[in-house]
N, C-alpha and C positions, 0 to 999 in steps of 0.2 A: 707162624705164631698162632697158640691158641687163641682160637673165640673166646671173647670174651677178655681178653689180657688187655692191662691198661699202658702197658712197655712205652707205648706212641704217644702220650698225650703227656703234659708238659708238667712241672709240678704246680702250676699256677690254674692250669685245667681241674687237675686233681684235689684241691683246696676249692676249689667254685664246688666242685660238686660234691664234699663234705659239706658246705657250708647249706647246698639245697638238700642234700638228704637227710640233714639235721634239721630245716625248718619244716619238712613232709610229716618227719617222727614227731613233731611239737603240737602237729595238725592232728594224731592218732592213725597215723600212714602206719602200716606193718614195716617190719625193717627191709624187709627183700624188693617189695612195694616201691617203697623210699628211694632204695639205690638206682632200683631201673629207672624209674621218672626222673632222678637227678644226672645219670649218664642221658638218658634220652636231652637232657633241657640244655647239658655244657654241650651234647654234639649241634645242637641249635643251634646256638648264641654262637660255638666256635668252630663251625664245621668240621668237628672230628679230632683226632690227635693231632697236634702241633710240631710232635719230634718224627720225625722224618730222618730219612738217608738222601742221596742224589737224586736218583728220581721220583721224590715223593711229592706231592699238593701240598705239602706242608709248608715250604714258602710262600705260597701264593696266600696262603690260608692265614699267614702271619701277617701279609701284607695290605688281606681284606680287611676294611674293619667290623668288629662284631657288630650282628643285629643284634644290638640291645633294646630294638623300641618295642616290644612287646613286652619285656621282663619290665621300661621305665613304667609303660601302662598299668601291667599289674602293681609294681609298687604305688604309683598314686593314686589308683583305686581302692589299695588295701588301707594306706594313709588316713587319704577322705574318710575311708568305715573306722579307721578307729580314732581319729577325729571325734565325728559323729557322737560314737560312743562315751568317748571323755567329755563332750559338750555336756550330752545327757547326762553324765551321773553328777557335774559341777553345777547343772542348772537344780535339780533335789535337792543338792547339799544350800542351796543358797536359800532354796525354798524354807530348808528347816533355820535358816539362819536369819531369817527376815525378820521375826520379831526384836531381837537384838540390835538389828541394826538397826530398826525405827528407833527404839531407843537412841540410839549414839546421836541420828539424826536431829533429833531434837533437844541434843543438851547445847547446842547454839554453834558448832562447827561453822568456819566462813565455808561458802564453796567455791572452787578455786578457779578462773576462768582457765581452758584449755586452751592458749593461746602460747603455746612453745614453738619450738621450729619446726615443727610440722608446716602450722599458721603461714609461718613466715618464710616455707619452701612454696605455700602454694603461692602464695602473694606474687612473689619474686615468678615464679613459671607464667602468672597470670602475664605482668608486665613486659619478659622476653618474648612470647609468645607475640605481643601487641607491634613489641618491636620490629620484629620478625617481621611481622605483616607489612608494617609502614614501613617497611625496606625494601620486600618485594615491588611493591606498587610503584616506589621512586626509580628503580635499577629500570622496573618495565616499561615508563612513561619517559624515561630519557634514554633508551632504545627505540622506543615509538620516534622520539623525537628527531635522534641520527636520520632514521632511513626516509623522515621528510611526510609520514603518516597520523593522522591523529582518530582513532577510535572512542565511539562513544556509544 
């Protein structure tokens, strides 16, 4: 088979890695650029073609599972930065908004307590929690009490 032929690798291979040599080009990756870093990243993640004959790794290869913890890395490092940057452009927009809102604020609006079921999930974990504990201590002290010892 020529170098370079993608014959071996799966159609699910071959869509991963349109899908990175399309986000390289989005980056201003040249297109040749693009393609090698996105075959280099699926042989990565997926050790190499997937379609095989009888003697090939490619079962075994199917049966690995992919390292994806680097590509999950990069995606929630990319996330956080554009996070980031939508915080910052909504906190300006708010900045030019704030006269307006004083206004609203002071045409007599009730404020509304925030006491939803948030409130009342913490409440409830507060009191299981408690429970929790005053159950361990009864189970351990009539344990203690079977084996005829008492700790203090």
């Amino acid at each position: 088979m020529a170098r370079g032929s993608k014959d071996k690798y799966s159609a699910k291979q071959k869509r991963m890695a349109e899908h990175i040599e399309k986000g390289y080009e989005d980056k201003g990756t040249s297109e040749k650029t693009a393609e090698a870093r996105a075959w280099a990243t699926v042989n990565k993640l997926t050790g190499g073609g997937m379609k095989g004959g009888s003697g090939s790794k490619a079962k075994v290869a199917r049966r690995r599972p992919t390292a994806r913890k680097n590509a999950r890395k990069a995606g929630r490092i990319g996330g956080k930065r554009r996070a980031a940057t939508a915080k910052k452009s909504a906190t300006s927009s708010r900045k030019r908004a704030a006269p307006a809102r004083a206004k609203r604020a002071t045409t007599g609006r009730k404020a509304t307590s925030r006491t939803g079921t948030a409130g009342k999930r913490s409440t409830a974990r507060k009191s299981s929690t408690t429970r929790r504990g005053a159950a361990r201590k009864s189970t351990a002290s009539r344990s203690r009490a079977k084996r005829g010892g008492s700790r203090k």
